[in-house]
Z-matrix of the N, CA and C atoms (Angstrom, degrees):
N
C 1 1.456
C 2 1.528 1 109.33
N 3 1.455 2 123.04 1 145.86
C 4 1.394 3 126.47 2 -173.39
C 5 1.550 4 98.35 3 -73.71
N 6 1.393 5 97.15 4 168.62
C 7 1.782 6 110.71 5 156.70
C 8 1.326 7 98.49 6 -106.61
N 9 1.561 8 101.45 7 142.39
C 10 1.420 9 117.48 8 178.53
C 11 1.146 10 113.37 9 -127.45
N 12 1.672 11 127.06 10 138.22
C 13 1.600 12 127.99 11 -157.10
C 14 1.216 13 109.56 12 -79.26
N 15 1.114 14 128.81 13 157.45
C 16 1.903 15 127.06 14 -169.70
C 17 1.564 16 102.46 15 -108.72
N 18 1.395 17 111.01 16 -170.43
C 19 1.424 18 102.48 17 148.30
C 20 1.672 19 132.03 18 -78.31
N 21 1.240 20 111.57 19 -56.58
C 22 0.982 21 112.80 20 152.73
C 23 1.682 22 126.18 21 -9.64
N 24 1.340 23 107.61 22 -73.45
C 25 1.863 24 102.42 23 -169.80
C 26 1.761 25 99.14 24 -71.07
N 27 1.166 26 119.95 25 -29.05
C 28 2.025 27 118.86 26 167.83
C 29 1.425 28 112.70 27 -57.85
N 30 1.676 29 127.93 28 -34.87
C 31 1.075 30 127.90 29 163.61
C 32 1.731 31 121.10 30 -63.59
N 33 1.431 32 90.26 31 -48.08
C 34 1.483 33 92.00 32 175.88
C 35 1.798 34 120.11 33 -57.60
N 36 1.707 35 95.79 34 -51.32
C 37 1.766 36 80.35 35 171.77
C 38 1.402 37 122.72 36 -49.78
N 39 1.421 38 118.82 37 -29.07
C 40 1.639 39 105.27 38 -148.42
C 41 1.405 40 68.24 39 -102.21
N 42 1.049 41 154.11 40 21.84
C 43 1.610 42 118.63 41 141.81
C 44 1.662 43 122.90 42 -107.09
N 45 1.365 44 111.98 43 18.27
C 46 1.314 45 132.91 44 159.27
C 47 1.647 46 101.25 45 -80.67
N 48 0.957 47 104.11 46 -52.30
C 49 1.833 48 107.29 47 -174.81
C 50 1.556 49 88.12 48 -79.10
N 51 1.356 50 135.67 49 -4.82
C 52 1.148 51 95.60 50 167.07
C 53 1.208 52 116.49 51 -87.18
N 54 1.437 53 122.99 52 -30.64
C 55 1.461 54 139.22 53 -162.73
C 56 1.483 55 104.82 54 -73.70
N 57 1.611 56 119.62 55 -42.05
C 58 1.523 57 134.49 56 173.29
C 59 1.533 58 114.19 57 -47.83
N 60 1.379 59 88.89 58 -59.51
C 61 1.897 60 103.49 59 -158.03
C 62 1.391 61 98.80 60 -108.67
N 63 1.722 62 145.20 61 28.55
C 64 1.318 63 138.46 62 170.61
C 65 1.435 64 105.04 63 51.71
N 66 1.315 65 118.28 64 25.58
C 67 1.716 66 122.81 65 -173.91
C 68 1.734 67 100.81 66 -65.42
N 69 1.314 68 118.56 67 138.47
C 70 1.612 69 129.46 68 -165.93
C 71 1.663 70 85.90 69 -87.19
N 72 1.617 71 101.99 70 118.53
C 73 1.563 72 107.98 71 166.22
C 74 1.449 73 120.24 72 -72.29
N 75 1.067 74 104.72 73 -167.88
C 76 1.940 75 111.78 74 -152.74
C 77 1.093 76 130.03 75 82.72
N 78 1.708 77 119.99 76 -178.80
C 79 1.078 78 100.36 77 -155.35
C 80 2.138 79 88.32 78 -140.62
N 81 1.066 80 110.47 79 143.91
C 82 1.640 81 105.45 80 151.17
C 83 1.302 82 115.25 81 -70.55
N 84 1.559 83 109.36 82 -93.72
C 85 1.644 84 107.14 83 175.42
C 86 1.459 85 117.28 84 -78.22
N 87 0.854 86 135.37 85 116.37
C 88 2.119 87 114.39 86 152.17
C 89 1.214 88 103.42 87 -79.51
N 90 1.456 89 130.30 88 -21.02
C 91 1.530 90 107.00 89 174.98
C 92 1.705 91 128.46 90 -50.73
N 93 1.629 92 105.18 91 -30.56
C 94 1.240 93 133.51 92 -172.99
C 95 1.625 94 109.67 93 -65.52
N 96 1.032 95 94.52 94 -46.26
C 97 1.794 96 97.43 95 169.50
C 98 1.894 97 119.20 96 -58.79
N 99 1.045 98 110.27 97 -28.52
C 100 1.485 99 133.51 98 -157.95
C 101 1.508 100 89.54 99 -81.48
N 102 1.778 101 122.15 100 -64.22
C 103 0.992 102 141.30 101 149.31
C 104 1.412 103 118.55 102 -9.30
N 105 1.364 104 109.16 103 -80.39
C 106 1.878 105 115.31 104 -178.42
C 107 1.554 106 101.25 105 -65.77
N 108 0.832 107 158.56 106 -42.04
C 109 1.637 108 146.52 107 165.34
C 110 1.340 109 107.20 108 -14.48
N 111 1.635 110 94.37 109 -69.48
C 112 1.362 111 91.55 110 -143.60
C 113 1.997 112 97.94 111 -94.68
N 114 1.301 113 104.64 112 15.39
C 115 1.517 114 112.91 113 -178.52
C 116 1.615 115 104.03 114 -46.85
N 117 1.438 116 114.52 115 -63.38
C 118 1.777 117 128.81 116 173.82
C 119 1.349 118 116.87 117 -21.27
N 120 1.689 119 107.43 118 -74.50
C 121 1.374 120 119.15 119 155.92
C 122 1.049 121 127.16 120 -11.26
N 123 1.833 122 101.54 121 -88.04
C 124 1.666 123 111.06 122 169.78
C 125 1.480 124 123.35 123 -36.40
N 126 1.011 125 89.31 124 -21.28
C 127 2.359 126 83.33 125 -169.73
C 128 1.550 127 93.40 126 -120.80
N 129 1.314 128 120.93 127 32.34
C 130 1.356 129 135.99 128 145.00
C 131 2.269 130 105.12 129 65.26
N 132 1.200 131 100.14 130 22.73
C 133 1.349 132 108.80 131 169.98
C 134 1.200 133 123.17 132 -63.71
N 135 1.499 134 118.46 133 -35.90
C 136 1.737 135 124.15 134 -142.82
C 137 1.872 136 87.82 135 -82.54
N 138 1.468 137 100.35 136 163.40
C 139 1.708 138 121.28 137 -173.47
C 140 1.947 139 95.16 138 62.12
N 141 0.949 140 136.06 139 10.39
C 142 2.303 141 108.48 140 175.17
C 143 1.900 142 70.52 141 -104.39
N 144 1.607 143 89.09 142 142.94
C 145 1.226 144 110.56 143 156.91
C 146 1.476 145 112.31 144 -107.30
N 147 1.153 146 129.03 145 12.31
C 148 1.494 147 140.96 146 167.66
C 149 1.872 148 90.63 147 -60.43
N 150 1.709 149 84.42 148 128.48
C 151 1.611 150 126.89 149 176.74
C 152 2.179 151 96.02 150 -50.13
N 153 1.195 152 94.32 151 -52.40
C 154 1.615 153 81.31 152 -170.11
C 155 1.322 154 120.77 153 -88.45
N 156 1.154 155 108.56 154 4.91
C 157 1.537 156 120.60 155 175.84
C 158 1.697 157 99.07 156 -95.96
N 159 0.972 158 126.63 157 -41.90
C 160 1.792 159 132.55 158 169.52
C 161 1.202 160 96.72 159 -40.25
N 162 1.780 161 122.78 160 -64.96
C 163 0.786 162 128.02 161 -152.47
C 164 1.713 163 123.16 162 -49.74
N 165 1.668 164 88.07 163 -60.70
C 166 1.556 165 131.89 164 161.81
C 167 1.571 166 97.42 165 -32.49
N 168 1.479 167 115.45 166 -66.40
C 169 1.583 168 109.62 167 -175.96
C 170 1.479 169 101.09 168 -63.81
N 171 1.257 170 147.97 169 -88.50
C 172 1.118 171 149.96 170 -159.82
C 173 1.783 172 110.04 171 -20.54
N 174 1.591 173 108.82 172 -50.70
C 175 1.428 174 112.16 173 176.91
C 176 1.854 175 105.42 174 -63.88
N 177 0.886 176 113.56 175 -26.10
C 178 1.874 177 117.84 176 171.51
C 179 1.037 178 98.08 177 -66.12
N 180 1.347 179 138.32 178 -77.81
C 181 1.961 180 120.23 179 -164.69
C 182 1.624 181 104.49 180 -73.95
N 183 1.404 182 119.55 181 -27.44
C 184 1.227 183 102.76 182 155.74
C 185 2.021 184 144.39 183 -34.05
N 186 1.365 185 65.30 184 -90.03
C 187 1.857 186 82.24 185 154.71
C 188 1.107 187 124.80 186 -66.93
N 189 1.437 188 141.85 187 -24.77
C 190 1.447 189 138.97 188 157.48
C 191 1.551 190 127.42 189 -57.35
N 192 1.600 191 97.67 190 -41.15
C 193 1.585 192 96.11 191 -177.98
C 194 1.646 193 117.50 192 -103.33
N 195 1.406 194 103.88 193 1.85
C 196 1.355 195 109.24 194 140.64
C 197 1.527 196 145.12 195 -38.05
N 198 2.081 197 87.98 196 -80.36
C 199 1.613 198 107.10 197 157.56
C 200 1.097 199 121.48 198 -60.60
N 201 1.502 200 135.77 199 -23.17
C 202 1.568 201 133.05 200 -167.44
C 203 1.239 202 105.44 201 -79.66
N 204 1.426 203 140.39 202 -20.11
C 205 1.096 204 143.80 203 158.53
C 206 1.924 205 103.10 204 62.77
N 207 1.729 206 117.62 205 43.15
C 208 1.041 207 109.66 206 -162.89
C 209 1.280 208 104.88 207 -95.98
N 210 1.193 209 121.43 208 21.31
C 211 2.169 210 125.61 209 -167.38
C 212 1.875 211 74.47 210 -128.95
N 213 1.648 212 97.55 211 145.18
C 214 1.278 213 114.47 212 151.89
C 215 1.278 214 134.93 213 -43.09
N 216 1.369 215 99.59 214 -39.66
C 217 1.730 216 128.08 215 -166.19
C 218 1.428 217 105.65 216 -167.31
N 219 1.119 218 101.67 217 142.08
C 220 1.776 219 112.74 218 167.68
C 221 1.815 220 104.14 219 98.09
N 222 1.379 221 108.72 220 11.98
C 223 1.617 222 102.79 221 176.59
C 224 1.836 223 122.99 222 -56.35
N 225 1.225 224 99.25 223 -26.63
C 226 1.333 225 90.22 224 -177.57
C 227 1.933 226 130.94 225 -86.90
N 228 1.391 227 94.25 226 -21.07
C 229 1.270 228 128.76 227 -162.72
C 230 2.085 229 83.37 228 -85.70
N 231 1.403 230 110.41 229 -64.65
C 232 1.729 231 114.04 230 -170.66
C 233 2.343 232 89.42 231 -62.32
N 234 0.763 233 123.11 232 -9.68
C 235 1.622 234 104.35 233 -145.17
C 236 2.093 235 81.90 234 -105.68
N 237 1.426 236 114.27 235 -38.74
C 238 1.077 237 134.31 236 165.11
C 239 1.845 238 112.82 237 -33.25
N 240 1.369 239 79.19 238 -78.33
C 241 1.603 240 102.42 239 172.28
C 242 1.257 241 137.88 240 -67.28
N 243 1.104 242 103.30 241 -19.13
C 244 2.194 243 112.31 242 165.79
C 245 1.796 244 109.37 243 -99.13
N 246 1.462 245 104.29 244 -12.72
C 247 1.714 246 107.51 245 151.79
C 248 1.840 247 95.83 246 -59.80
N 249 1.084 248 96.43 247 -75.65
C 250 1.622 249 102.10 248 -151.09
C 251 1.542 250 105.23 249 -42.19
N 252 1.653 251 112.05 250 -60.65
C 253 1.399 252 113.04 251 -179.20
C 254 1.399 253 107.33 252 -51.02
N 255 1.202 254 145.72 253 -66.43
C 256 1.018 255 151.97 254 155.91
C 257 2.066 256 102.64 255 13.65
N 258 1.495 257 93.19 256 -88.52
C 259 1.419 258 101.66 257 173.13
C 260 1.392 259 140.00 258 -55.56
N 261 1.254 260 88.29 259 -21.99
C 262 1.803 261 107.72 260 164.39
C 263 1.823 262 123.83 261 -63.59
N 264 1.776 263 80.76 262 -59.28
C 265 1.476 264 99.36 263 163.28
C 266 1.594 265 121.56 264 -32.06
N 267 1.303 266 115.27 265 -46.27
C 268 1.416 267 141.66 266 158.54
C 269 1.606 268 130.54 267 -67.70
N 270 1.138 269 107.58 268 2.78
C 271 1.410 270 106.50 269 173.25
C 272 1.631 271 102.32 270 76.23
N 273 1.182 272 125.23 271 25.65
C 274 1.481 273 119.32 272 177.12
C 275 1.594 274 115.36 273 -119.19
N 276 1.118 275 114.28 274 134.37
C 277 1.527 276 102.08 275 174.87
C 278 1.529 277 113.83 276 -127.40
N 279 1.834 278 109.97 277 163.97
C 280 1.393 279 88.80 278 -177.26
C 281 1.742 280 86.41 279 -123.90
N 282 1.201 281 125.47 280 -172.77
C 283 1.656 282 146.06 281 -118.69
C 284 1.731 283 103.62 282 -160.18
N 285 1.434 284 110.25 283 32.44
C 286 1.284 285 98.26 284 -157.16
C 287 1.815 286 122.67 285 -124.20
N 288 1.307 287 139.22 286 100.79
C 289 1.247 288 149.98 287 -165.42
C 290 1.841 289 100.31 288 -31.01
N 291 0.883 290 111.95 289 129.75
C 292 1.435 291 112.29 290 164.86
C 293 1.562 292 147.65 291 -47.70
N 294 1.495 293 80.88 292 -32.67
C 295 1.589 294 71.13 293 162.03
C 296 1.762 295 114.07 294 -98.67
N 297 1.318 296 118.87 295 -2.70
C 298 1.387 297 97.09 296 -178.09
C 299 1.988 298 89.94 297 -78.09
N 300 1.256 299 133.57 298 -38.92
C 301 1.098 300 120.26 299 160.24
C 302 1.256 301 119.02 300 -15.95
N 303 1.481 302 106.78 301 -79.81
C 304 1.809 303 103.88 302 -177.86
C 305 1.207 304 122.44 303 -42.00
N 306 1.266 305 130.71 304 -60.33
C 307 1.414 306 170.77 305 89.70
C 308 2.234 307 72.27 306 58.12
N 309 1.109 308 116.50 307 -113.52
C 310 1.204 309 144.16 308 168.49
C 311 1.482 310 101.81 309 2.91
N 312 1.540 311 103.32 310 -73.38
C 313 1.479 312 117.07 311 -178.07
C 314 1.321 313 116.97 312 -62.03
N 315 1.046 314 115.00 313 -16.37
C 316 1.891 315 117.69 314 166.34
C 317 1.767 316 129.51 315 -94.57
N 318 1.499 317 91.33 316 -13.72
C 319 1.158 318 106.77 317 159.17
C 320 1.491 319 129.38 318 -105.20
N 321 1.116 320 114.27 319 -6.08
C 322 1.292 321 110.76 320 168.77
C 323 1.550 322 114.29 321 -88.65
N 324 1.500 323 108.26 322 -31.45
C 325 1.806 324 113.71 323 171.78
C 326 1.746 325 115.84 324 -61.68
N 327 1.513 326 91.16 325 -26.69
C 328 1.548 327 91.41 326 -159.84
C 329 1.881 328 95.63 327 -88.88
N 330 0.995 329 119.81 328 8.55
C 331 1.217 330 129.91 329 173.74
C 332 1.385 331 99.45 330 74.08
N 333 1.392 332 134.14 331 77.68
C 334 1.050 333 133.14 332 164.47
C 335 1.333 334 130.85 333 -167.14
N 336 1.703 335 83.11 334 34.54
C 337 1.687 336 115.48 335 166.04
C 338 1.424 337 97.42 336 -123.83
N 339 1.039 338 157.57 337 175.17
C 340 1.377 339 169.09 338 171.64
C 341 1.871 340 101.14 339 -145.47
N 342 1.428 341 99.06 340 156.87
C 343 1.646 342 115.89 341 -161.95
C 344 1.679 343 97.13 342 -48.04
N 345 1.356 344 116.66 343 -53.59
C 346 1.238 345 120.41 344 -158.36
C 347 1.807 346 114.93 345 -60.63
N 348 1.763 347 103.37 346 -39.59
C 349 1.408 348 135.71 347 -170.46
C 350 1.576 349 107.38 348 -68.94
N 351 1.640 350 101.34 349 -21.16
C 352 1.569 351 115.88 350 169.43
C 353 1.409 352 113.64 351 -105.38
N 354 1.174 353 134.76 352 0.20
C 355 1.259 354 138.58 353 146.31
C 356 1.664 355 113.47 354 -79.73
N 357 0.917 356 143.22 355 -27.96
C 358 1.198 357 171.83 356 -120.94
C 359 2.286 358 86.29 357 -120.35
N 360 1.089 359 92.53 358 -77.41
C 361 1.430 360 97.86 359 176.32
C 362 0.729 361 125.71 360 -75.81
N 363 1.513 362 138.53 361 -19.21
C 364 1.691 363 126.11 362 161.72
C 365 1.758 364 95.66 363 -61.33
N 366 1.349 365 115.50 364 -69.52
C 367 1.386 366 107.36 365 -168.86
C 368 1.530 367 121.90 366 -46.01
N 369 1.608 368 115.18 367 -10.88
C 370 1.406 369 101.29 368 169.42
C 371 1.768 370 114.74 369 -93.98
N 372 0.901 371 110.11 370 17.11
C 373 1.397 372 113.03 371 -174.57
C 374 1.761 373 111.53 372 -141.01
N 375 1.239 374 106.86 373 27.33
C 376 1.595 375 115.37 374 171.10
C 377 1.276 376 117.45 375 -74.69
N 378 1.140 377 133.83 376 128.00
C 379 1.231 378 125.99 377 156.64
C 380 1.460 379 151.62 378 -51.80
């Protein structure tokens, strides 16, 4: 069965990026967080430990807590990083230079990655 991210450990990253990057705490939505949890669930992912279904999930809190825009500040940097943990959590790793990371994470906030276009890029950078 997978591990699946809570609220809790999404709070916890984005207050690493807050402490890291002087990121301004608070929140827009918290409903939105509540939301991406249970996103996996809803689209009937949670328990396959199949590699492309990880994947598939990872691009969901990816791309979700991107667009959800539920941190004041620091959405792209926390939405980045609970992908990755996420996949880690899972025994998956990705292989990937930092700035195409950044690179990634600014384009997926700025809406100009779409869900699929972020599935698309974890799988090119799997290990």
């Amino acid at each position: 069965m997978n591990e699946q991210l809570t609220v809790p450990q999404l709070l916890e990253i984005h207050m690493m990026h807050q402490d890291r990057f002087n990121v301004s705490p608070g929140f827009r939505n918290p409903g939105f967080l509540l939301q991406l949890v249970d996103r996996p669930l809803l689209e009937g992912f949670v328990g396959s430990d199949d590699a492309s279904t990880l994947v598939r999930q990872a691009a969901l809190y990816w791309h979700g807590l991107a667009r959800a825009v539920a941190f004041r500040d620091g959405n792209a940097a926390t939405a980045i990083h609970a992908m990755m943990t996420f996949l880690l959590l899972n025994g998956i790793e990705l292989d990937v230079p930092e700035d195409e990371l950044v690179e990634a994470a600014i384009l997926c906030v700025s809406w100009k990655m779409d869900l699929e276009e972020c599935e698309e890029w974890i799988r090119r950078y799997l290990r």
